[in-house]
N, C-alpha and C positions, 0 to 999 in steps of 0.2 A: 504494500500500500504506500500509494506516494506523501509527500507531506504536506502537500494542501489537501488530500483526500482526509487525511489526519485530523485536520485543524479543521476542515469543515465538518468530520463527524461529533470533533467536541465540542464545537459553536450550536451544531443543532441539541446534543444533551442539554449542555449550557440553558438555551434558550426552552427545554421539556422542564428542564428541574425549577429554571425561573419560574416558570408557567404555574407550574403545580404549588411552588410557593405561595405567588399570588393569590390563590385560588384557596389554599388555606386560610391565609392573612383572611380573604376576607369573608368565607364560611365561619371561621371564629369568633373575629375581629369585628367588621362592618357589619352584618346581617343581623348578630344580636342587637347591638346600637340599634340598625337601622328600624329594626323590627321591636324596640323598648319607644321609640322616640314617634313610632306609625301610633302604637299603643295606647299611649297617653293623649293621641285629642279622638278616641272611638269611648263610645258612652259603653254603657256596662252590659247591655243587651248584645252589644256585638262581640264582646268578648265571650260569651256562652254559645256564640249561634252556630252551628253545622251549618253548610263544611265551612273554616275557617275562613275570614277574606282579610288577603294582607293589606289592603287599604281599608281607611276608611269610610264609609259608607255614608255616613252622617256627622261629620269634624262640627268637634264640640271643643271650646277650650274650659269647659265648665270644670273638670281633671285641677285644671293649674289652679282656678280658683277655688278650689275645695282642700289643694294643697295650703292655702294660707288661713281658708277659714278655720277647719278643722285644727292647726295646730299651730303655733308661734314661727313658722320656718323664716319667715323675715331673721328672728331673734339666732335661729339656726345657721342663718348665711352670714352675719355679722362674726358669730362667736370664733366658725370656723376662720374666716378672714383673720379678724386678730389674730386667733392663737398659728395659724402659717404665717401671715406675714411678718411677725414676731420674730417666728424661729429661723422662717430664711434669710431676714436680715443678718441676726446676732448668728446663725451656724456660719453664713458665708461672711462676715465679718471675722471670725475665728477660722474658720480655715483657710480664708486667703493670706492672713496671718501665717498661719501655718503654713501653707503649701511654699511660702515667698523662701522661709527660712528653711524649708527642705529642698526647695528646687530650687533656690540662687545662692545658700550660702555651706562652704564646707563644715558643717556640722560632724565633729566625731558619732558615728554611730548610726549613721543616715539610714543605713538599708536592715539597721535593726529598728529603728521608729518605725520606720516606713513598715515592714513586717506585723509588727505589736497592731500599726489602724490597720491592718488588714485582718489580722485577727478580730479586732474589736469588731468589724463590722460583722462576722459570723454570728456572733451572737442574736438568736430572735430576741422580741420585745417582751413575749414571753416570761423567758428568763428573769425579766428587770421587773414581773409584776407586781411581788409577794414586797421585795425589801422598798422599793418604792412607794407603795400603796404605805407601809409601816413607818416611811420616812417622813409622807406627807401628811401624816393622820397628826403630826406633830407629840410634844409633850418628852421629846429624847434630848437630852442634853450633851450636846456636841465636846468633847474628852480636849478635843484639839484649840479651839476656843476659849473654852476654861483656862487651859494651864495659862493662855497667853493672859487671860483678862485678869488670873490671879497674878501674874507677873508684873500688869502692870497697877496693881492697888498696893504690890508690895513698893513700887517707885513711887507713889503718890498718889495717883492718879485714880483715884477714889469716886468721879462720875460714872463709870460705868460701869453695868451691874454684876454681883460675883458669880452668877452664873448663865448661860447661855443654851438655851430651851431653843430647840427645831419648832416653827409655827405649825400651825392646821393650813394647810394650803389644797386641801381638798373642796372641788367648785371653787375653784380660780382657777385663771388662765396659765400661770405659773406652773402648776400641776400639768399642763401639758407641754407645755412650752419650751421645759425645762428638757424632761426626757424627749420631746422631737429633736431640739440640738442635739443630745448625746448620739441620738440612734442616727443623725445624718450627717454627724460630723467626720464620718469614716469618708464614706466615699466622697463627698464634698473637698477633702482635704486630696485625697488619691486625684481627683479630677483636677484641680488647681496646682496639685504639684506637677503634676505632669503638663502641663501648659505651661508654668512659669521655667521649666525648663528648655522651652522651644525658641523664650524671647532670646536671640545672640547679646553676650556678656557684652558684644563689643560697643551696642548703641549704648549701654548703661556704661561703660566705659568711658566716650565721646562726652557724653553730658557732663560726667565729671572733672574733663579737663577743661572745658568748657567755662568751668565754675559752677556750675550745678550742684547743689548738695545731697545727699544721699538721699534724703525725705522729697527733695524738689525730682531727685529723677524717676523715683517710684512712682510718681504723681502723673508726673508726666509726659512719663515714657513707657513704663512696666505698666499700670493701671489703664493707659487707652489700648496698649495690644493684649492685654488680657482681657478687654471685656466681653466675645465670647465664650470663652471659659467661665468666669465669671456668671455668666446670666445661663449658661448650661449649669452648671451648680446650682447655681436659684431656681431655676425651673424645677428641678429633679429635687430638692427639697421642698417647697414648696406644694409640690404632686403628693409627695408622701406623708406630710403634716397633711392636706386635704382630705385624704382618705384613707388615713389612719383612722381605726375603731376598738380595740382591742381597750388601747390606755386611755380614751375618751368614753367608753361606754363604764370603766371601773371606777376613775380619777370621780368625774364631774356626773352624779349623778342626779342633779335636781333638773327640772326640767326649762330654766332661763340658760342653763352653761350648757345647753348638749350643741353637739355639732351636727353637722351633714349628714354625718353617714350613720350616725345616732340616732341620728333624727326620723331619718327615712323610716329607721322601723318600728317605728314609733305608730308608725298607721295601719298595720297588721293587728285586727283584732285577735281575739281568743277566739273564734269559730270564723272568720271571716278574714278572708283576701283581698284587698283592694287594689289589684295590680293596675288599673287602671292610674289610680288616683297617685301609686307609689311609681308606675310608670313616669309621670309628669314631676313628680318630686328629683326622681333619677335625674331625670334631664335639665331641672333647672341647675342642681348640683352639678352637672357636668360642664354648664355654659363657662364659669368663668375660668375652670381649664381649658376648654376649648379657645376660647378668645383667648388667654396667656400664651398659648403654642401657636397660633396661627399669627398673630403679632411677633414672636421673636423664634419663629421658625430657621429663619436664615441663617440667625446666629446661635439658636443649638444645634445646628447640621452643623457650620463650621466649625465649631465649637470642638465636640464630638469629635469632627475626623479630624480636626488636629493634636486634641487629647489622644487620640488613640495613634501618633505617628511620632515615633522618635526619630531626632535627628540631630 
């Protein structure tokens, strides 16, 4: 066999195996979506009716409005917002931190840090339920704290108090806020280090013979080529503060602190399903990741393949 017989017979695999990808992506992927989002404006008669019809037949938006009467979900889309936008800030504020001093600067023991967050991020959330839940229920008095606040009443300083009590931080935002930075400070940091090692030492170099000082060139040489790294990091946090439910259905149990994804099933009675109505709830929760991704698309695809390419 010649060798364009060759290359044309793995160009046609090539293009079978794409095929068949596709075609999964979107049996799995798009049809549920598509078929969640038909859902929500057919009234309830059409959801029982033989034989199925995937459109619907009489669009109602009565669904959406039954999503607000029936429960606070305004109060739901707020809470959620806080406590993501909270955490994507202050996670990618610490791990671009981080990633600057693992990817720009000779650190003894680099590829053991580096190692330790990639462990840390194996860990499920899970894991973090029992001692967290114990931590935030407050009333434990912090060991490490102490000694320092008795140290400093032994120097004087006598305003502050001699011992140091963990708060009740259960239904507040804190309570979740807290553990989302932990659990998305792994890859947030993995993703930003590996992009701060892509910018060349040499322009940060320049600047500083320049007379540039070390703060003025981070500013404003590191921080504009990193920004989509940067906003790939904040998206991918942000996603998983959104639709996290594990530590927001245990953490914030009153029903003004629940979130999204709490919230949603919140509309399931004890004998009754209202997929309709939680149809439409689905979908208003999904709006504002959709508009996040479809506004800074460009620069999580670049982002992304430049994270993933050493050089």
């Amino acid at each position: 066999m010649t060798t364009s017989g060759t290359l044309n017979k793995q160009s046609f695999w090539g293009k079978v195996f794409t095929s068949l990808g596709l075609l999964l992506l979107c049996v799995n992927g798009f049809f549920p979506l598509l078929w969640m989002i038909l859902t929500s404006f057919k009234p309830e008669s059409e959801l029982i009716r033989t034989p199925l019809t995937y459109l619907p037949a009489s669009p109602t938006i009565q669904n959406y409005l039954e999503v607000f009467r029936s429960l606070p979900f305004h109060r739901f889309l707020w809470n959620s917002a806080v406590v993501s936008i909270s955490a994507t800030l202050l996670c990618v504020l610490f791990a671009a931190l981080a990633g600057y001093a693992l990817g720009r600067l000779n650190l003894p023991g680099r590829r053991f840090i580096l190692t330790l967050i990639v462990m840390t991020s194996m860990f499920p959330a899970i894991v973090l339920l029992v001692p967290l839940y114990r931590l935030f229920l407050g009333g434990l008095e912090v060991p490490i704290l102490g000694s320092i606040v008795s140290f400093l009443h032994d120097v004087g300083l006598f305003f502050l108090p001699e011992r140091i009590i963990s708060p009740n931080l259960l239904n507040t935002y804190p309570a979740l806020i807290i553990p989302y930075i932990a659990l998305s400070l792994p890859i947030a940091t993995l993703i930003l280090t590996s992009f701060f090692q892509l910018i060349p030492k040499d322009l940060e170099s320049a600047a500083l013979v320049d007379g540039t000082s070390k703060v003025g060139a981070l500013f404003r040489i590191i921080a504009p080529l990193s920004a989509p790294g940067i906003v790939t990091a904040a998206i991918i946090v942000f996603v998983n503060s959104w639709n996290e439910f594990l530590l927001a259905v245990t953490f914030n149990t009153t029903l003004s602190m629940r979130t999204v994804p709490v919230g949603i099933t919140l509309y399931q009675g004890e004998y009754a399903f209202p997929w309709h109505v939680i149809s439409a709830a689905i979908t208003l929760g999904m709006i504002p990741l959709l508009v996040l991704i479809l506004v800074f698309q460009k620069r999580i695809i670049s982002g992304l393949a430049a994270g993933g390419v050493k050089g």
